[in-house]
Phi, psi and omega in degrees: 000134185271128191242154193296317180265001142324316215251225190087292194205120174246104199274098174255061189036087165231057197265017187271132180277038114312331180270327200293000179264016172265144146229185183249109184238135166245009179207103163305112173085010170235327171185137181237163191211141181251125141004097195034063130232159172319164152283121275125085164283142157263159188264142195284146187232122168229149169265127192209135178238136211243183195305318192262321169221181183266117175263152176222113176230133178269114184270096159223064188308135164111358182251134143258139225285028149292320177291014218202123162253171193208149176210119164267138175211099155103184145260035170266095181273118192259137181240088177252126200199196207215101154241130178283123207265119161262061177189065160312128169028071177218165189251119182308134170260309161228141187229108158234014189251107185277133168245176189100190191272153167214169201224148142247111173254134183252134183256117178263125191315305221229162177302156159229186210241079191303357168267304167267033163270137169226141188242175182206120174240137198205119190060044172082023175233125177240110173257141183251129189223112184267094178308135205260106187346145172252128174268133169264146194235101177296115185212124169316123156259145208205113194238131188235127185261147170284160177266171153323312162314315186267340165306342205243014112345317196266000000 
């Protein structure tokens, strides 16, 4: 029987940071685990963008919404939280709900309007909607006067 607070990774002095670019993935792109660092899942994430702004939605069903920051910096948006299994040291037949702490970081394309983003979590999903900066856009004019000469050209 497999227990949840077993395995994973075993840190067999391999602490030289020539090893730290290996990891351990059992799902590509949902949790990787490093050698003497926390344990940390990602959460499945989409990203989407519409004429005015940007959604960032995130599946972390089972969080609560205390559990979870959400920080922008920049165009980076970071999502960091804790979900707690509640069937805590029992022993697993199958685990495929990753728990503990996670993180999602989003590299955002274009600037936003960091006062008006708001977010909602609602059926295990948390959106986030980021308004896309309004750039004012300058354009040089250049008013060319004719002379006499060139008027009587035409």
């Amino acid at each position: 029987m497999w227990h949840k607070d077993r395995v994973l990774v075993r840190n067999v002095g391999l602490d030289h940071p020539w090893f730290r670019q290996f990891h351990v993935s059992f799902d590509p792109g949902r949790e990787r685990m490093y050698p003497n660092e926390p344990r940390v899942w990602h959460p499945p994430t989409d990203v989407y963008e519409t004429d005015s702004d940007l959604t960032v939605r995130i599946e972390v069903a089972g969080v609560a919404e205390d559990d979870f920051e959400v920080h922008l910096h920049g165009r980076v948006m970071t999502v960091h939280g804790f979900r707690s299994d509640p069937a805590a040291k029992v022993a697993y037949q199958q685990m495929e709900i990753s728990y503990g702490e996670f993180l999602s970081q989003v590299y955002l394309p274009v600037d936003v309007d960091e006062e008006q983003v708001h977010a909602g979590y609602e059926d295990g999903f948390l959106s986030v909607v980021l308004p896309k900066a309004r750039r004012e856009h300058k354009v040089a004019v250049v008013v060319v006067e004719r002379g006499p000469a060139q008027n009587d050209r035409k």
